[in-house]
MARDREN-86477 format. One record per atom (N, C-alpha, C): residue in three letters; x, y, z. Coordinates in steps of 0.1 Angstrom, whole numbers, plus 2048, in hexadecimal, padded with zeros to 3 digits. Layout:
REM residues N
ALAXYZ
...
REM end
This chain:
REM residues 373
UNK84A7FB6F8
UNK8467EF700
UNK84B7EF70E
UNK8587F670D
UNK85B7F5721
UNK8577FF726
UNK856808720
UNK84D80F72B
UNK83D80D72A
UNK836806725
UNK82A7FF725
UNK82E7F4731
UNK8347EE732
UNK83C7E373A
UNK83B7E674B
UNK8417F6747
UNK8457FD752
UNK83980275C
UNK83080B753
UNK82380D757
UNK81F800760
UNK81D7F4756
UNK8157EC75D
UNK81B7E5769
UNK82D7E776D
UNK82A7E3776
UNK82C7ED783
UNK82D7FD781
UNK829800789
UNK81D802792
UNK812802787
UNK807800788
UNK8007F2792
UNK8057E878F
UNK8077DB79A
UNK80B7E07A2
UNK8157E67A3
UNK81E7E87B5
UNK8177F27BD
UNK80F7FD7B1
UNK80C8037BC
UNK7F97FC7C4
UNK7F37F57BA
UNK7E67F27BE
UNK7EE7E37C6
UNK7F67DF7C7
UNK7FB7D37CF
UNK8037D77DF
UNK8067E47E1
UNK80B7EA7EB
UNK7FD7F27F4
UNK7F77F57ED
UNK7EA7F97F4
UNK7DF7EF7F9
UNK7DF7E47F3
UNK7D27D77F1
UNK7DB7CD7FA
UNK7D97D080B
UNK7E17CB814
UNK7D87BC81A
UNK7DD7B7822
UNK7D27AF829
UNK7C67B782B
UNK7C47BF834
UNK7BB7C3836
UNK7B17C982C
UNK7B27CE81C
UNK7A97CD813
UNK7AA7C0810
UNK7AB7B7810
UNK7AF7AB808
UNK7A37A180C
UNK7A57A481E
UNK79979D828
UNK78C79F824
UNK7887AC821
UNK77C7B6822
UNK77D7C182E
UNK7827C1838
UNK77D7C8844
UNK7867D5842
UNK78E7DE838
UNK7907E7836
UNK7837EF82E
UNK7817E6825
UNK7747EB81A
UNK7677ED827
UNK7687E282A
UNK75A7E4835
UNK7597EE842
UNK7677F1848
UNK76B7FD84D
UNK76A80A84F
UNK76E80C83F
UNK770817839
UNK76B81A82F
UNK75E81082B
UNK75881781E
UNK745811822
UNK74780481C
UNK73B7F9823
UNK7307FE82A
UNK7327FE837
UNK728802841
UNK723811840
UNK72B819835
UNK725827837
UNK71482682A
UNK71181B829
UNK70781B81E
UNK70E823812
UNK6FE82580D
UNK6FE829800
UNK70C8377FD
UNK70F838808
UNK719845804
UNK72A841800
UNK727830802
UNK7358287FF
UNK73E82C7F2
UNK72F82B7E8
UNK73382C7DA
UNK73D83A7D8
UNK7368427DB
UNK73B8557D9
UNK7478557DF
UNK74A84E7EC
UNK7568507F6
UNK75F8427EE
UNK75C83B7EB
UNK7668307DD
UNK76C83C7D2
UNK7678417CE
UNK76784B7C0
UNK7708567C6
UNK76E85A7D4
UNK7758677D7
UNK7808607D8
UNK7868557E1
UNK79184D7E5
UNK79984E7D8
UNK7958457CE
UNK7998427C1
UNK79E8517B6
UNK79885A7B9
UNK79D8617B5
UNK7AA86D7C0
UNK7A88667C8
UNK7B786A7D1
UNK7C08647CE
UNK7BF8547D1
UNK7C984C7CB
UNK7CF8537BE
UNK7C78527B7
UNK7CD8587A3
UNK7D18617A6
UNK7CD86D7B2
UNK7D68777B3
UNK7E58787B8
UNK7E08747C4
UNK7EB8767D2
UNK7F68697CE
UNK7F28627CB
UNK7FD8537C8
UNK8078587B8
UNK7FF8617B1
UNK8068657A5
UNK80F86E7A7
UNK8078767AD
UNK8118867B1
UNK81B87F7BB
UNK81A87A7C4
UNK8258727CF
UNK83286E7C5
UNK8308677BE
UNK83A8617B7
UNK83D8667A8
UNK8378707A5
UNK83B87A799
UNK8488847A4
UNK8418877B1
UNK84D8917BA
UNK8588887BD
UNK85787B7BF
UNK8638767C4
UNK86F8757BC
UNK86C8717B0
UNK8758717A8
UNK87987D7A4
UNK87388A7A5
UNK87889679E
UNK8838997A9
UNK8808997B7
UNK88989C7BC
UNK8908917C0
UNK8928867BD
UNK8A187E7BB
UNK89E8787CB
UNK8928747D2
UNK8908727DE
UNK8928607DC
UNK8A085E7E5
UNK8A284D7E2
UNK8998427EF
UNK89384B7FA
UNK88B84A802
UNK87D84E806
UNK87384B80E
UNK869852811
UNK86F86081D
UNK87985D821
UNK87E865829
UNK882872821
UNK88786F81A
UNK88F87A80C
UNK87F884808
UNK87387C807
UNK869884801
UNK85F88780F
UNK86087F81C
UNK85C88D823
UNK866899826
UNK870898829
UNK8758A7828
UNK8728AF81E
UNK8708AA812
UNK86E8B280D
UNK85F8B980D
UNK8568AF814
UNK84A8B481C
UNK84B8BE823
UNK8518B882C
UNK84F8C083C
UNK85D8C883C
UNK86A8C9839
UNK8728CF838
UNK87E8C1844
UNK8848C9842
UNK8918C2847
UNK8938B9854
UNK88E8BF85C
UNK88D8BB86E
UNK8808B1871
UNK8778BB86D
UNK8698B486C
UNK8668AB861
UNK86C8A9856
UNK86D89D84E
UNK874891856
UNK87E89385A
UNK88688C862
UNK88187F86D
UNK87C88B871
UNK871887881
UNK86588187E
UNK85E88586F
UNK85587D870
UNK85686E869
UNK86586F860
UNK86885E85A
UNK866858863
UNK87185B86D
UNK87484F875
UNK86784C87F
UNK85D852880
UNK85384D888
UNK84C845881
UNK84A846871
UNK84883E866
UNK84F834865
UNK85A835866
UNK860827866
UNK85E81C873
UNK85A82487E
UNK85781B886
UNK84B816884
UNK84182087F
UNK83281B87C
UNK83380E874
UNK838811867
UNK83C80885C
UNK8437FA866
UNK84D7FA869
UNK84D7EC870
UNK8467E9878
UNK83E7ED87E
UNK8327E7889
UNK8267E587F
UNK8247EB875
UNK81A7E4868
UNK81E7D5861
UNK82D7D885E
UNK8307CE85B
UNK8337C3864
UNK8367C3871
UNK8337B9877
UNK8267B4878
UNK81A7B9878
UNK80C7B5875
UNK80A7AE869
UNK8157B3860
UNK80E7AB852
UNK81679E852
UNK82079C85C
UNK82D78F85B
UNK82078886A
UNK81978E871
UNK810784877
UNK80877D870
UNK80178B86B
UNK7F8785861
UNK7FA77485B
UNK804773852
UNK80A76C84E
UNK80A75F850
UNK80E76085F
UNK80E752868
UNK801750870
UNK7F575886F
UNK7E9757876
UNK7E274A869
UNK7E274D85B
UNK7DE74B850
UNK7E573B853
UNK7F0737856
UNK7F672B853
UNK7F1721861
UNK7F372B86A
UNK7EC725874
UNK7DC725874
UNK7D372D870
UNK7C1723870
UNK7C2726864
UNK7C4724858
UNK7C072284E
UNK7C571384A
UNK7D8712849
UNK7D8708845
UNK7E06FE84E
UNK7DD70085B
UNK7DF6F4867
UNK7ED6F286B
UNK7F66FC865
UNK8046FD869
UNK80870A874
UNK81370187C
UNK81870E885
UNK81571A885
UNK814725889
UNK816734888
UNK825734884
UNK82E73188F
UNK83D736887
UNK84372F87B
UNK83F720877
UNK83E720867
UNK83B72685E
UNK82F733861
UNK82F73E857
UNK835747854
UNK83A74B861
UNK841759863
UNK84E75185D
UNK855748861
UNK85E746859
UNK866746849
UNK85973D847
UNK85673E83B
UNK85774B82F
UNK84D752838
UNK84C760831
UNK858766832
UNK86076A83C
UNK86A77083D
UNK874766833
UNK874759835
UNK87F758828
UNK87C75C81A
UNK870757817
UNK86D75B808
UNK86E76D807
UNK86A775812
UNK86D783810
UNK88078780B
UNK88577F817
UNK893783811
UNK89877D803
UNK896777800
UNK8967737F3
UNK8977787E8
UNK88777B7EB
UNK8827897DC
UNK8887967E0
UNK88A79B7EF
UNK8957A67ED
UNK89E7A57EB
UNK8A779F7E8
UNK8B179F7E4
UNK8B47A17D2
UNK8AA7A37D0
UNK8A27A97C2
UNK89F7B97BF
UNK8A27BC7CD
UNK8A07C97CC
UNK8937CF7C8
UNK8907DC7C4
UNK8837DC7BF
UNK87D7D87B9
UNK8827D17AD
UNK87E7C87A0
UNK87B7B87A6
UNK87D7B67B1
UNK8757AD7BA
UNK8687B17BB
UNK8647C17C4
UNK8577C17C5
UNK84F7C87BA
UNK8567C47AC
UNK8507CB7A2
UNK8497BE79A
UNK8527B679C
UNK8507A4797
UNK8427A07A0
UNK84279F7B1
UNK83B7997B7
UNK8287A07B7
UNK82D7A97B5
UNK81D7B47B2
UNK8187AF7A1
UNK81F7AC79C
UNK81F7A878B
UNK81A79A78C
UNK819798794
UNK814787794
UNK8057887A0
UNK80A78D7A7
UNK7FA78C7B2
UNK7F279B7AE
UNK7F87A17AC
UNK7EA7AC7A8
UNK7DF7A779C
UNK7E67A178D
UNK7DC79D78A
UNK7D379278D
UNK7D578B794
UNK7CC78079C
UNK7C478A7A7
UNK7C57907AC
UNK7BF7987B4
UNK7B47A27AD
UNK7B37A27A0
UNK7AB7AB79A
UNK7A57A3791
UNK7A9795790
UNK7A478D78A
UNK798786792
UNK79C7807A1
UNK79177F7AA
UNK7887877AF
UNK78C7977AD
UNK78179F7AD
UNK7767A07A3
UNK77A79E796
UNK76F79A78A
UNK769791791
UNK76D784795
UNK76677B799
UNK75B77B7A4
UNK75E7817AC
UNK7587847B7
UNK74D78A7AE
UNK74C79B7A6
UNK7447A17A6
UNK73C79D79C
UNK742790794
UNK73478A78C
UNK73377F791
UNK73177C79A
UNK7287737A5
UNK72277A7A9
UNK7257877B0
UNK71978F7B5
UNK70D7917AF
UNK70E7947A3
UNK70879D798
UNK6F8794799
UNK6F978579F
UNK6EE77A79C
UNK6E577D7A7
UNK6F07807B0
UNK6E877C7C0
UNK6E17887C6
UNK6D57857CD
UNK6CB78C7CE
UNK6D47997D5
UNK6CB7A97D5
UNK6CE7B07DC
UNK6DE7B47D9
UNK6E47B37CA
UNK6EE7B57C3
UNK6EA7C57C3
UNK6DE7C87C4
UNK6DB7D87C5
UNK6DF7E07CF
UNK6E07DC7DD
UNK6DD7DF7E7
UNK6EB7E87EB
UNK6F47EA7E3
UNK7027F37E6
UNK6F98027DE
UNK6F28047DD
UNK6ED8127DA
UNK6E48137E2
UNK6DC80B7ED
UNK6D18157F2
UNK6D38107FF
UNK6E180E802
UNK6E1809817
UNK6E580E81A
UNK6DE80F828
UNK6D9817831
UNK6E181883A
UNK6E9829841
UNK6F382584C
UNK6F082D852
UNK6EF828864
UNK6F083286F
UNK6FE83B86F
UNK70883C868
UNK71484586C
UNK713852866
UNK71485B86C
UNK710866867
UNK71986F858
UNK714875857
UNK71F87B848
UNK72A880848
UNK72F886855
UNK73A888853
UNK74887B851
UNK74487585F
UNK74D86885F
UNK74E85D84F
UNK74385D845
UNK73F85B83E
UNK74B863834
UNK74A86D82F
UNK755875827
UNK76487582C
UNK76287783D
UNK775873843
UNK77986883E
UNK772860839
UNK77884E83C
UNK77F84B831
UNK77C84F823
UNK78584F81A
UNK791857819
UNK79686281F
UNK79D86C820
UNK7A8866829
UNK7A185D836
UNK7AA85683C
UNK7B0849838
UNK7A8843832
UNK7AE83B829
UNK7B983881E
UNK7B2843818
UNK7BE84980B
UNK7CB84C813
UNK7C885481C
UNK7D4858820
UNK7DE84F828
UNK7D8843830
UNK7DE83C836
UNK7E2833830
UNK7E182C822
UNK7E882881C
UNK7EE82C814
UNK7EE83980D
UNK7FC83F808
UNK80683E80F
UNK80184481E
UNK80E844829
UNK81383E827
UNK81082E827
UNK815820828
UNK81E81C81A
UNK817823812
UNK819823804
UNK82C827801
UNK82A831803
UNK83683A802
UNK844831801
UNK84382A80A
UNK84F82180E
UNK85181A804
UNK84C8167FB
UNK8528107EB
UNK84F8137E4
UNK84781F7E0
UNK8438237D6
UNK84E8327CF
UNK84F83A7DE
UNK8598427DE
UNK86883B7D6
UNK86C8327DD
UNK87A82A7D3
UNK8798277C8
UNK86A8227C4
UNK86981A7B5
UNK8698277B0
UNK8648317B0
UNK86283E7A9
UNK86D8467A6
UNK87A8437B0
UNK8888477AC
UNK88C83D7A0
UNK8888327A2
UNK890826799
UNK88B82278C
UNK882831788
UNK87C83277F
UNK883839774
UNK882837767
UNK88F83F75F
UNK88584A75A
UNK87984B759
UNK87085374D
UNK864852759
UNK85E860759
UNK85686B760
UNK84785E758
UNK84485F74C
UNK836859747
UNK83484D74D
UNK83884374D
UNK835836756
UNK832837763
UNK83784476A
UNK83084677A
UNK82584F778
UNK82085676F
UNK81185D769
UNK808852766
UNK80A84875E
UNK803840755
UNK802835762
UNK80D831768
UNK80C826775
UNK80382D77D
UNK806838784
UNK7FF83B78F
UNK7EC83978C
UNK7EA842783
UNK7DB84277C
UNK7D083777E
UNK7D982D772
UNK7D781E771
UNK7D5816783
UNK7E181A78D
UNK7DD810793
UNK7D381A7A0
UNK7D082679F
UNK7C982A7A6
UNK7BB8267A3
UNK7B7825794
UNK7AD81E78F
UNK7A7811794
UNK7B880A794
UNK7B27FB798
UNK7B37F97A5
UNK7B87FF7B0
UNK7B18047BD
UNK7A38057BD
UNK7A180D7BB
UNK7908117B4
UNK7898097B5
UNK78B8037A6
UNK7837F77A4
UNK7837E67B1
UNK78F7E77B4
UNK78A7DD7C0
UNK7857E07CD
UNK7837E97D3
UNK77F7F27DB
UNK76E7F37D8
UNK76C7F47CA
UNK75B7F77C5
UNK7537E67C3
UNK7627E07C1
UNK75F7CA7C1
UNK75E7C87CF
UNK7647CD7D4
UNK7607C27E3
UNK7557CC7EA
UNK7527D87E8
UNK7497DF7EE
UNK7397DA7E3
UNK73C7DC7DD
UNK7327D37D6
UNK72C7C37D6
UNK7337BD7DB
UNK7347B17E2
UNK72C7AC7ED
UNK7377B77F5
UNK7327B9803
UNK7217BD807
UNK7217C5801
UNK7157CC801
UNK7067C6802
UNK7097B97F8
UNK7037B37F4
UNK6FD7A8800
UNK7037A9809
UNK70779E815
UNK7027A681F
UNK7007B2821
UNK7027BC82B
UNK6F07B8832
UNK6F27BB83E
UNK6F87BD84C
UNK7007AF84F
UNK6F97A384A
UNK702798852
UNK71079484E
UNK71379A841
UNK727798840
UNK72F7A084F
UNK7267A5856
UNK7297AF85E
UNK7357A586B
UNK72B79786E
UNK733791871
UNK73E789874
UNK74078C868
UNK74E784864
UNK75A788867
UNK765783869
UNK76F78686A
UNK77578E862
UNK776782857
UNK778784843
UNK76D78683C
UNK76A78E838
UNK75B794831
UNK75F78B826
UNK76B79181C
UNK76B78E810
UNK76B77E80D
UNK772777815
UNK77176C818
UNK76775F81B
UNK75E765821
UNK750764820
UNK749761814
UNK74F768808
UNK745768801
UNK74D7647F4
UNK75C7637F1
UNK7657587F0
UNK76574C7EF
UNK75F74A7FC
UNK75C73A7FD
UNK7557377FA
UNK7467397F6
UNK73A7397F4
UNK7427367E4
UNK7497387DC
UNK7497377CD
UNK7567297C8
UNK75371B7D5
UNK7597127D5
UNK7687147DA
UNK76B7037D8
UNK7797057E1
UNK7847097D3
UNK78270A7CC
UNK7917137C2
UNK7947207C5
UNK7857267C8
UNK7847347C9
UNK78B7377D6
UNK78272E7DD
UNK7897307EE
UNK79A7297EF
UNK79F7257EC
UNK7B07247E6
UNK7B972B7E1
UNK7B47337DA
UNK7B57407D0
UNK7B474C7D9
UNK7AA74A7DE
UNK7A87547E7
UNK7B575A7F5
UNK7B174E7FC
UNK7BB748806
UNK7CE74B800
UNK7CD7467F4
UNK7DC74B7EF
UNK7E07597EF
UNK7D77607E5
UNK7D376D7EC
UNK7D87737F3
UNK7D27777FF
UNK7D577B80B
UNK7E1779811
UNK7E376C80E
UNK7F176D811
UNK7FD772808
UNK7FA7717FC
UNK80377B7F6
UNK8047877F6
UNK7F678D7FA
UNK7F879C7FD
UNK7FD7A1807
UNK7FC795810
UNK80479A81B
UNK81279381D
UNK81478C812
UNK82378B80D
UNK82A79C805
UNK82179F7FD
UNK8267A87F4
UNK8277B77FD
UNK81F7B9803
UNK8217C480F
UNK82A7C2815
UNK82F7B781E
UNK8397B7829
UNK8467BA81C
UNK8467AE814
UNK8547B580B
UNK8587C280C
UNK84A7CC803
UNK8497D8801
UNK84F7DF80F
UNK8457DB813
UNK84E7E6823
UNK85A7E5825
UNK8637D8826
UNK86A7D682C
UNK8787DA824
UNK8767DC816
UNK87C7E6809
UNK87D7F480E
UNK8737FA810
UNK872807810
UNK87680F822
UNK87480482A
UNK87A806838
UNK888807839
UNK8917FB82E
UNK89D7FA82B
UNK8A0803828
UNK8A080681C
UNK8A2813816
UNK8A682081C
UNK89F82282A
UNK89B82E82F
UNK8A782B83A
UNK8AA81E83E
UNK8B281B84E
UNK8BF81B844
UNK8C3819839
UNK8CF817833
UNK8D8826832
UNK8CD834832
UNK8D2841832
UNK8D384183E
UNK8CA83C84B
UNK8D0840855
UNK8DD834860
UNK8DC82C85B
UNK8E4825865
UNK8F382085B
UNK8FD823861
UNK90C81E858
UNK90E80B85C
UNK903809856
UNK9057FA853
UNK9047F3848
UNK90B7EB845
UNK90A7E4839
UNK8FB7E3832
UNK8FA7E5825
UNK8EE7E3821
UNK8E57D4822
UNK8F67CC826
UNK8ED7BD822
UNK8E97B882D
UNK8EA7C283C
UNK8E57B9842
UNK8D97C284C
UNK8D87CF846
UNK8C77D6843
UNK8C07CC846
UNK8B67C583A
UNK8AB7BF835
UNK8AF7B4842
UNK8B27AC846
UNK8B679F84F
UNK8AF7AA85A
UNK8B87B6864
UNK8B67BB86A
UNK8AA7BE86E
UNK89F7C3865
UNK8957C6865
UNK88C7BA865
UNK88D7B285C
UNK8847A385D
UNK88979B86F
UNK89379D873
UNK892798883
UNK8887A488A
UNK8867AF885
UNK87E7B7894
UNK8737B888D
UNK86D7B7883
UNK8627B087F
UNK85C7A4888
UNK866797885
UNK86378F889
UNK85F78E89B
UNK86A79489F
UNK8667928AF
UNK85879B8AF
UNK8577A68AA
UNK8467AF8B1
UNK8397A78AB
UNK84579D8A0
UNK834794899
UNK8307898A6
UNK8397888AC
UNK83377D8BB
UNK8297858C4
UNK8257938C3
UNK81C7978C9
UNK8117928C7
UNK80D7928B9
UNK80178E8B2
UNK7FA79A8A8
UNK7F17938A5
UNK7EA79E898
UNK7E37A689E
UNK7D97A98A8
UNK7CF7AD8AD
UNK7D77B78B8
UNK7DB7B88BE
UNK7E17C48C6
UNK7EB7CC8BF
UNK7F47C58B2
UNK7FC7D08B1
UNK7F17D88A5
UNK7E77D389D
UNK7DD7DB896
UNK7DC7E58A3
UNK7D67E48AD
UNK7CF7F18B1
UNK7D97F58B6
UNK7E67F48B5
UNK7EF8018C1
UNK7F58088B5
UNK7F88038A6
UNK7FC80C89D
UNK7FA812892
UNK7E780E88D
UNK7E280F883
UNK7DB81E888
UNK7D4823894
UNK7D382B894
UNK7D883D899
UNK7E683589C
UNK7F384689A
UNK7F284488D
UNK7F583D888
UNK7FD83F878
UNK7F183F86E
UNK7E5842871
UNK7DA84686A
UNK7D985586A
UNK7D685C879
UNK7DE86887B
UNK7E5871875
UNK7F1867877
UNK80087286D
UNK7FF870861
UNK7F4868858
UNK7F8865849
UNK7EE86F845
UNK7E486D84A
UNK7D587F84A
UNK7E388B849
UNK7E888D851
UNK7F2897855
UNK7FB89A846
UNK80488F83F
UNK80C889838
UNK7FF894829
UNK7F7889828
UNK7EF88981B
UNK7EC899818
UNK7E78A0821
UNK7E98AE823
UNK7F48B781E
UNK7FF8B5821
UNK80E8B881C
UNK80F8B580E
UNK80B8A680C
UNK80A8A67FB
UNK8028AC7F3
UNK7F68AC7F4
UNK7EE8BA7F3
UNK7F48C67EF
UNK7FB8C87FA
UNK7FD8DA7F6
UNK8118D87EF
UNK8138D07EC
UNK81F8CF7E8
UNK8278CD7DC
UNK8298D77DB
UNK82D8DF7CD
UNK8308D67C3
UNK82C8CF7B6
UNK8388CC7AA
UNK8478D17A7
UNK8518CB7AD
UNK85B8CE7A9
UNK85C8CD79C
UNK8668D9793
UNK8678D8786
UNK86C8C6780
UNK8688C6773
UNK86A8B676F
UNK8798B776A
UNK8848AC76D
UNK88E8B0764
UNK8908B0753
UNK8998B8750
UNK8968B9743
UNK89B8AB73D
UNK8918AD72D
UNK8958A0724
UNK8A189B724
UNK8A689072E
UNK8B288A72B
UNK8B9888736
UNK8B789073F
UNK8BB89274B
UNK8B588A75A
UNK8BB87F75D
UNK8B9878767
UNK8B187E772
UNK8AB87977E
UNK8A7880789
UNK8AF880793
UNK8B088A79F
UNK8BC88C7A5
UNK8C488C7A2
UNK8D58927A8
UNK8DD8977A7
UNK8E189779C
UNK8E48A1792
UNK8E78A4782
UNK8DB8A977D
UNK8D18A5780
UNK8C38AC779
UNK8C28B977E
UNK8B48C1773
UNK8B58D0773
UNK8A78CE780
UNK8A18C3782
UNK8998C478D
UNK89A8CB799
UNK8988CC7A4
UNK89A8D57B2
UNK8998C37BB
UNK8A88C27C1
UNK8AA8B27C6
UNK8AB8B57D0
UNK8A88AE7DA
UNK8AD8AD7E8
UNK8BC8A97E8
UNK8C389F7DF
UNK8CE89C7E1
UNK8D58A97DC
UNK8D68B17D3
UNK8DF8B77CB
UNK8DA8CB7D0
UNK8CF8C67DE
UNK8D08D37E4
UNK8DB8D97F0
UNK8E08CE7F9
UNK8E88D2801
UNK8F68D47F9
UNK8F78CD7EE
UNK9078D67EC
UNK9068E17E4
UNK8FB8E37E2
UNK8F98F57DC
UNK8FD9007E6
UNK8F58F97F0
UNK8F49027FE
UNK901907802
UNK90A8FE806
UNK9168FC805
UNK921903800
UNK9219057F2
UNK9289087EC
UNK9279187EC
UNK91A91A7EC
UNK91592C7EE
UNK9169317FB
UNK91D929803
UNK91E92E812
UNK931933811
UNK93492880D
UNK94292D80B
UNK944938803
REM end
């Protein structure tokens, strides 16, 4: 039963670490899948079957090699120097994402529900510290409660659709974008949210005691990736060309299913882009705690003030100054996992990292070491 337990809630953290505001809106789905017509469905199916891959294998390798960071498992990517070099540009990426999702936040409180902008950001930033101080079993809890509502409003959505005319029309629409860009777009996708991914999924994967619940987790929530990805493109579709306008596609059509739905909805969003910023702001820690000799308790604070100040820029300019480097380098990233070997599993009984018969990043430099002398 706990590792049934376990499964399910990795399986939440990982389909609640990827299902950001921006899927949550529509305008990821509509992006990156939507507009390419009828070839949405096949580039859904390719994605989904990356996720089950690359999200599985990611965190089947983190824990073999005892990586307590995303930092710890690109080196083991890229090697030593160039692991190095490319965390920390990730970690800058990662806080300039996550200050978008701590705008987010306060954009929502300000036109949605007629309060301040900095009442939200506040807000969020307290309830974030909070649940971190929970450590990961914080964002194992917070995905365990908003993921199933999230897949629960996607049923809803997609039997509402099922009535309304031109419920067909996600198999036979029509797109000017040519085929290649068409097949790139899930590839960049996939990849740009593992990137993003890494940063708590890598930790939860160490703080995992048994190898099957990150097989059985990964699968499961690559699946249900999938499936909401195939709900709101099915949705959408339905709507298409004029959802084109909207800000909030998904939203759109949300509201259209009364005001509980549109409530429900609205909460939503903001938890996802509650559950993300947590997520980040875990897995950023994590990474600044090996490099900087500072107290661990005053990390997480640290990080939620430079959040906070780059969230005064706004939503819309820091989207386009960091969403497309760090689309870039995660194509780059996803590639590396690809070709990157299974480290052996450790044997029955034997922990991951240092003492296991695994190959660890921790328990490789004092080999080194000791054979030089």
């Amino acid at each position: 039963m706990k590792s049934h337990v376990r499964t399910m809630q990795i399986a939440f953290t990982y389909i609640g670490t990827i299902v950001g505001a921006g899927f949550a809106t529509g305008q990821e789905i509509l992006r990156f899948f939507t507009r390419y017509g009828h070839w949405a469905v096949l580039t859904i199916l390719l994605s989904t079957v990356l996720f089950i891959w690359l999200g599985t294998k990611m965190m089947v390798i983190a824990r073999r090699i005892g990586a307590d960071s995303y930092e710890d498992f690109n080196r083991y990517l890229f090697g030593e120097r160039a692991g190095s070099i490319i965390s920390l540009f990730t970690m800058i990426i990662l806080i300039g994402v996550t200050s978008i999702m701590l705008a987010g936040a306060g954009a929502i409180f300000e036109e949605r529900l007629k309060l301040p902008f900095q009442v939200g950001l506040l807000l969020t930033l307290f309830g974030s510290y909070l649940l971190l101080k929970r450590g990961i079993s914080g964002i194992l809890q917070i995905n365990s409660l908003v993921v199933p509502l999230m897949l629960t409003l996607s049923l809803i959505i997609t039997f509402n659709t099922l009535g309304v005319p031109g419920a067909e029309r996600f198999l036979f629409l029509r797109t000017d974008h040519n085929l290649f860009d068409a097949w790139m777009s899930p590839l960049l996708y996939t990849a740009f949210n593992l990137g993003m991914a890494q940063a708590v999924l890598v930790p939860l994967a160490r703080h995992t005691d048994d190898e099957q619940p990150l097989w059985r987790g990964g699968i499961l929530g690559g699946v249900g990736i999938g499936f909401m990805l195939l709900a709101a493109h099915f949705a959408m579709s339905s709507q298409m060309p004029g959802i084109l306008q909207f800000e909030i596609p998904m939203g759109s059509i949300a509201f259209r299913l009364g005001p509980i739905v549109q409530l429900i909805y609205l909460l939503l969003i903001f938890m996802e882009i509650f559950s993300t910023f947590v997520a980040n702001i875990y897995g950023v820690g994590v990474q600044l705690q090996q490099r900087l000799p500072m107290a661990p308790v005053l990390v997480t604070p640290l990080l939620m003030l430079i959040c906070y100040l780059f969230s005064q820029f706004g939503f819309s300019s820091l989207l386009g100054v960091f969403y497309p480097i760090f689309g870039a380098l995660s194509l780059i990233w996803a590639v590396m996992l690809l070709r990157a070997p299974m480290s052996p599993p450790p044997r029955k009984g034997d922990p991951p990292g240092p003492g296991g018969k695994g190959i660890t990043i921790a328990a490789v430099k004092p080999v080194i070491r000791i054979t030089r002398r």
